[in-house]
N, C-alpha and C positions, 0 to 999 in steps of 0.2 A: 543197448541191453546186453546181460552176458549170457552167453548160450549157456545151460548149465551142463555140467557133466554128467556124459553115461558108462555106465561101466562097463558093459559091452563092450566097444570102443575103446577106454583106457586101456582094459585088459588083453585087449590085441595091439591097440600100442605100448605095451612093456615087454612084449614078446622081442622088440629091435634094441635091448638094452641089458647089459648084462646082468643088472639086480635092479630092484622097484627099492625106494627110500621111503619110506615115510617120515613126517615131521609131526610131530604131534606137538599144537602150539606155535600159531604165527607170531610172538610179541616178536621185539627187537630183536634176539637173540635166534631164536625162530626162523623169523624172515631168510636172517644174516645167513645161518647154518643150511635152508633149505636152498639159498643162492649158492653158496660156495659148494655142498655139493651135486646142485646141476651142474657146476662149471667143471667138476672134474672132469680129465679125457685122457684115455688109454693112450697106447704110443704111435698110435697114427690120428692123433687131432681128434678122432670120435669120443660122444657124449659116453659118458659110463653108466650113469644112472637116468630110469624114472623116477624124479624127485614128486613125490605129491604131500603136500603138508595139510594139516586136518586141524580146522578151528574150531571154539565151540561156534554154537548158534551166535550169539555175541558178538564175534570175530568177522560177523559176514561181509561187512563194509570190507575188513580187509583181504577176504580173501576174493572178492567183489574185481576189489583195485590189482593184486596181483590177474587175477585172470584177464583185467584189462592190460596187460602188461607195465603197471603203474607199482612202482615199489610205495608200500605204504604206508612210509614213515618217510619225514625230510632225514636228507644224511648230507653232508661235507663230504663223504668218499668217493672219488672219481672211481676206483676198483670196483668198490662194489655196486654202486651203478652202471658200470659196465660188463661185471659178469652176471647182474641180471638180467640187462639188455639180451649179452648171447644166450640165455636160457630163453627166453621170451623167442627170441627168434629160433631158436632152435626146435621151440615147443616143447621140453621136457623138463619143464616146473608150472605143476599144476598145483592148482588148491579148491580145497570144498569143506563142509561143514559139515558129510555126511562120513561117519568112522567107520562106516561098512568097508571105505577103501584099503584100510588096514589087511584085509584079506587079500592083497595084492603084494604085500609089504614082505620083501624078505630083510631087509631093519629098519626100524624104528629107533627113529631117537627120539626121546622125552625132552621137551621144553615148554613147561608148563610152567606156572608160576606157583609157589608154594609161603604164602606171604606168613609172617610173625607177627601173633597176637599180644600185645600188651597190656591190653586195659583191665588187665584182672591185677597186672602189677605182678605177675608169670610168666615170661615167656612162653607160647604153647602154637603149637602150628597143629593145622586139618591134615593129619597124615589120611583122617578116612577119605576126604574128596582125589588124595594121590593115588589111595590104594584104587578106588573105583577108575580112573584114567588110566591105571596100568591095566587094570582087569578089563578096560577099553581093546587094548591091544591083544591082550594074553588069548581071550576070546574068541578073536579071529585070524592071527597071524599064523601063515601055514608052517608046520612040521619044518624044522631045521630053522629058521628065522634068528633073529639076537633083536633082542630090546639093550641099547645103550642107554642109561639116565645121563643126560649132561646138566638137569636144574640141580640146583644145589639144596642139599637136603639134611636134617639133622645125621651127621656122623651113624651110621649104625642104620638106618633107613633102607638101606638096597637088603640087606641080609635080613632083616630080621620085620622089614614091611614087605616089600616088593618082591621079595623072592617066595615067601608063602601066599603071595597072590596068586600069583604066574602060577605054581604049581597045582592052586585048587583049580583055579581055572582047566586046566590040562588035564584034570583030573575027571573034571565033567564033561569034557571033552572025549575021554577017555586016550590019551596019550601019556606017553612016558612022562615021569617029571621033570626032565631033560631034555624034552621035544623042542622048547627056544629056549637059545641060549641070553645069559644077562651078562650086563657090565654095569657100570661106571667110568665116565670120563669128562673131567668136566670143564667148561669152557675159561678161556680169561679173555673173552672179549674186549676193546679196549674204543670204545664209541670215539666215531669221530672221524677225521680224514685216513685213519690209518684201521679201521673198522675188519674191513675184510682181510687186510693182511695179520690181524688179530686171529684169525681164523684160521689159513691155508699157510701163513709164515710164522708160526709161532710153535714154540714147546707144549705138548699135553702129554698129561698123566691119566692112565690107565690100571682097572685092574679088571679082571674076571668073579662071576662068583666058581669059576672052575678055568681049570685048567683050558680048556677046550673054546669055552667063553672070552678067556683073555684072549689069544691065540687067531680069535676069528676077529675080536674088537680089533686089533693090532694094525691085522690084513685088510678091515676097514678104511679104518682111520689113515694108512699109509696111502692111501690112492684119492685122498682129499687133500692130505697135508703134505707139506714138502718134506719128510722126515731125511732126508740128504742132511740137510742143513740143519733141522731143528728136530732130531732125534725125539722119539718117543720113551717114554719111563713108564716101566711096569710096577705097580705097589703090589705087596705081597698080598690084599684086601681088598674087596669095593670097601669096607668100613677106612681103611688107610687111606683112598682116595680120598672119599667124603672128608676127612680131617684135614686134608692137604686142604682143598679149596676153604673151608672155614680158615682155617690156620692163616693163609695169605691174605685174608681180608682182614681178618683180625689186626694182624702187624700192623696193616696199613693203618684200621682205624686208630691202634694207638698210636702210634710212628707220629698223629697228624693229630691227637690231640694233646702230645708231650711238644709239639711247636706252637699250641694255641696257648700253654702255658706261658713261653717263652717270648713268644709276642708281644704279649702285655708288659713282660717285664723290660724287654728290647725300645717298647713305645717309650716306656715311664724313666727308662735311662737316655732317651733320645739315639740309640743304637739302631744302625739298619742291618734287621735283622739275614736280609737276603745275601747281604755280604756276606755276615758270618757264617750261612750255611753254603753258600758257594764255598769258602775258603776250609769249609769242614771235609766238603764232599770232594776236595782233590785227594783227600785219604780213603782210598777202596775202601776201606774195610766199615764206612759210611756213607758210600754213594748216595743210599737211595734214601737218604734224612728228607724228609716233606718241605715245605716252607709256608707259610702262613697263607691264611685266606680266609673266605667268607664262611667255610663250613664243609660238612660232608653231604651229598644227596647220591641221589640214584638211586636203583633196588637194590645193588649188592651191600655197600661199607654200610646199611642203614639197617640190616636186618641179619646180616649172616655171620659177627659177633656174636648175636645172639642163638643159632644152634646148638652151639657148648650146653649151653642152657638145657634146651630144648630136649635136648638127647639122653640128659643126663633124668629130667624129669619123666620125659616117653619111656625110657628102657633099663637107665639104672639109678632108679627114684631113692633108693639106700646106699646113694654112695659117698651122701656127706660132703661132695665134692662143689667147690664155688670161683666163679671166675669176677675178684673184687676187681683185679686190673682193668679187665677188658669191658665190664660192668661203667666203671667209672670213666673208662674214656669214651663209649656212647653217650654217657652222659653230656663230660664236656664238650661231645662234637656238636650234637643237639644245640649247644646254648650259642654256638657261635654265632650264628645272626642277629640272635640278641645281644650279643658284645659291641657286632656293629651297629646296633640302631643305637646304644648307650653312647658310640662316639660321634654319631650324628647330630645326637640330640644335644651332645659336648658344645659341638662347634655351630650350633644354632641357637646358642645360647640359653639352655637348659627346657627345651620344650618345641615340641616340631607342630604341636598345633595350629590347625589351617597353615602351615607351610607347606609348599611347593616343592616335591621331590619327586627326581625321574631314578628311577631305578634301570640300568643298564645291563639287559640278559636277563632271562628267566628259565633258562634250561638249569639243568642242574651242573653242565660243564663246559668248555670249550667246545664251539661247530658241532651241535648238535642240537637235535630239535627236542629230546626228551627231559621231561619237566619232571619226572617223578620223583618227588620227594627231594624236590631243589631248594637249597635253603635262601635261595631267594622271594619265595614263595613266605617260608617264614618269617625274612626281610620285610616283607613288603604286608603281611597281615598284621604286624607289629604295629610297623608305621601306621595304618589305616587303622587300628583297634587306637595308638597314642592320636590320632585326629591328623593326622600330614593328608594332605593333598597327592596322593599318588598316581605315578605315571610310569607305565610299564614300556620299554623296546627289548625287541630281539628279534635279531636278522634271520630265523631260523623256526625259530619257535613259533608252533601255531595256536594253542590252546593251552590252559592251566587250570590250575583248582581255585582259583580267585574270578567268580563268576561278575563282580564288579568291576574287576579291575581286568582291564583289555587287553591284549597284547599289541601294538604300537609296531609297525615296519616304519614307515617314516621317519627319519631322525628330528627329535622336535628343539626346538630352538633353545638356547643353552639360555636364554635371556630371560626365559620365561622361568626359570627353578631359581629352589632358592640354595636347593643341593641337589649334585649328579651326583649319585652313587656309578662306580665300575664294580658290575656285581660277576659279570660272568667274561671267561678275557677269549670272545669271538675274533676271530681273523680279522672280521671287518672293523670291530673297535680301533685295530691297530693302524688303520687307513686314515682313520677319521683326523684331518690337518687342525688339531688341538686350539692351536690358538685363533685359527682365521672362524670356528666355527663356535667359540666364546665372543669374539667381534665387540670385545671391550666388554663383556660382561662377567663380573666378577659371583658366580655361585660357587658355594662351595663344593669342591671335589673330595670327595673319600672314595678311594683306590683301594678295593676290601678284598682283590682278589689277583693283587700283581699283574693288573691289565695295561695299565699306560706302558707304553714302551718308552727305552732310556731317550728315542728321539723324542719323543712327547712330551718328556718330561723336562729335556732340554727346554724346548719350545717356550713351556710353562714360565722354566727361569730367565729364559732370555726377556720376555714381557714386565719379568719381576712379578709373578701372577703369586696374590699376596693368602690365598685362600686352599689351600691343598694340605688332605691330611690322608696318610698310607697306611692299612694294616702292616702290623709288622714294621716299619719305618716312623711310627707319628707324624708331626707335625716337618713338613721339606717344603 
């Protein structure tokens, strides 16, 4: 059982720590941020911070599992499994569910989730359930403090939602409108074996809603992050921030549905397409061209194209302004799953009813356990909605939105399908010895996501193995 927290207590253990952190918001991002900065440590090896994160009611399982010293979510990351561990052992990463602790908090970072509504055929987000979580904080955080937003948020959002929160609040408070300071600064997390050095080794962007606000974010954010090496950038805006982070994801979404284009045409000429964007990407000035796969998932590329939207309907609803591009490649990232069941159902010879398909990964990416909005997920309700016999693995993954469909650790016998999809391309796929674990049995393979490796594929040709079809590559 977990002893629950007293504040009593807490708040004479934050008196041996130079500042109290709060985390508002355990998801992924959450957890990730409230490890990395426990793990910060001044220049004699000491903790720097009381980290305590605050979930809703909701969340209690998880903050449950952190107080059992249990990170909780599965992760690939050796890092950040071990700078949870030293906080755990150290004792100064706590969590709870009650926000009163915030009044211990000299910053706050926001990582909440702020999801995008569609079904009106509008994009439109709950800016009011944001405003009421910062008025969570604004509430009780004492005189001098900084609220950082690190979620990602319509453009225009810190200044012209969050900052007249903060201020009413302060104002019934009866403090200055400048008693906490604000920021923006926002994460690029990068799930996976390399999770936490996403965090403490990577570049972030920063702005203040003042001078004084940047300034303090700055001096923050440097005693988490290694800024030696991956320097900090101040925008002249928190609204310039917030554009930066939409902006990066945007590229990507389209970046990656101008190769879903090109795949199709790559298959239909018999071209491998991975070639030709390897032999693209020795020219810098293309490095970072996509390459073909099953689709886009996760929370970010699936929703934060769409703040452009969002922003322009919340705040400057007369401004005429539309994003056809970045509109149409959500679109075709969306359909890419459905492209793959169209080439399954190709090489099943036009219908996968009562056929035997094992679907391979259900996360939405490489060594990682989160499913959100994985288009394998898609993959595999398709199949199941066309009549296939579906069979879910993933080394990682614990649970999804397919309440019929299980998710599978044991690796099931290739003998028994009638196609293996490679939907998701985990470390361990790449272990699995290709041909000894087909054992003369011929199902078909579609490789939808660049997962077989070139020795596996070897393998495949050495057998003469007559059934193998690749995104982006066709029919090899």
């Amino acid at each position: 059982m977990v002893r629950p927290m007293k504040f009593a207590e807490v708040a004479a253990q934050a008196t041996g720590f130079e500042a109290v952190v709060g985390i508002q918001g355990l998801g992924f991002v959450g957890t990730a941020m409230a490890t990395a900065v426990a793990d910060a440590t001044d220049g004699a090896g000491n903790p720097r911070y009381l980290v305590i994160g605050v979930d809703q009611p909701a969340g209690q399982e998880r903050v449950d599992r952190i107080a059992r010293g249990q990170l909780p979510f599965a992760s690939a990351d050796p890092a950040l499994k071990q700078a949870f561990g030293r906080a755990v052992a150290r004792g100064n990463l706590l969590a709870t569910t009650d926000p009163d602790y915030f009044r211990l908090a000299n910053v706050a970072i926001v990582d909440i989730h702020l999801d995008v509504d569609v079904r009106s055929g509008v994009p439109t987000a709950d800016l009011g359930g944001f405003s009421d979580a910062v008025d969570t904080l604004a509430s009780r955080m004492p005189e001098g403090s900084l609220i950082i937003i690190e979620t990602t948020v319509p453009p225009g959002t810190t200044q012209r939602v969050v900052a007249p929160v903060i201020r009413s609040a302060l104002e019934r408070r009866g403090l200055a409108a400048d008693a906490i300071g604000l920021a923006h600064s926002y994460e690029r997390v990068m799930p996976g074996p390399e999770y936490f050095d996403s965090i403490v080794r990577f570049w972030r962007v920063y702005a203040g809603i003042d001078d004084r606000s940047a300034q303090r974010c700055a001096a923050f954010l440097s005693t988490v992050i290694d800024t030696d090496k991956f320097p900090l950038t101040c925008l002249a805006s928190t609204t310039a921030s917030e554009t930066a982070k939409v902006l990066e994801n945007s590229y990507r979404a389209v970046n990656i549905a101008l190769i879903d284009e090109w795949s199709r045409f790559c298959e239909h000429l018999g071209v491998d397409l991975f070639e030709v964007v390897d032999a693209i990407r020795i020219r810098p000035t293309h490095s970072n061209i996509r390459e073909p796969g099953l689709g886009v998932g996760g929370y970010c590329l699936t929703k934060d194209p769409l703040f452009p939207q969002v922003s322009l309907n919340a705040f400057y609803p007369d401004s005429g302004l539309e994003f056809p591009l970045t509109s149409a490649a959500m679109t075709i990232n969306a359909c890419m799953p459905e492209a793959t069941v169209d080439r399954v159902t190709e090489v099943l010879g036009g219908s996968v009813t009562g056929r035997r398909i094992l679907v391979m990964g259900a996360a939405y990416r490489s060594d990682i356990g989160d499913t959100r909005h994985s288009p394998s997920e898609t993959l595999a309700r398709r199949l199941v909605a066309d009549g296939a016999v579906v069979r879910v693995h993933d080394p990682i993954a614990e649970e999804w939105g397919i309440g019929d469909v299980g998710i599978e650790k044991s690796l099931p016998d290739a003998s028994e399908q009638d196609a293996v999809i490679f939907a998701v391309g985990h470390s361990a796929y790449a272990e699995i010895p290709i041909a000894s674990w087909l054992a003369g049995s011929t199902p078909w393979i579609v490789d939808a996501n660049h997962v077989l490796t070139d020795e596996q594929r070897t393998q495949l040709a050495g057998i003469g193995y007559p059934n193998l079809f690749s995104i982006g590559r066709g029919y090899r």
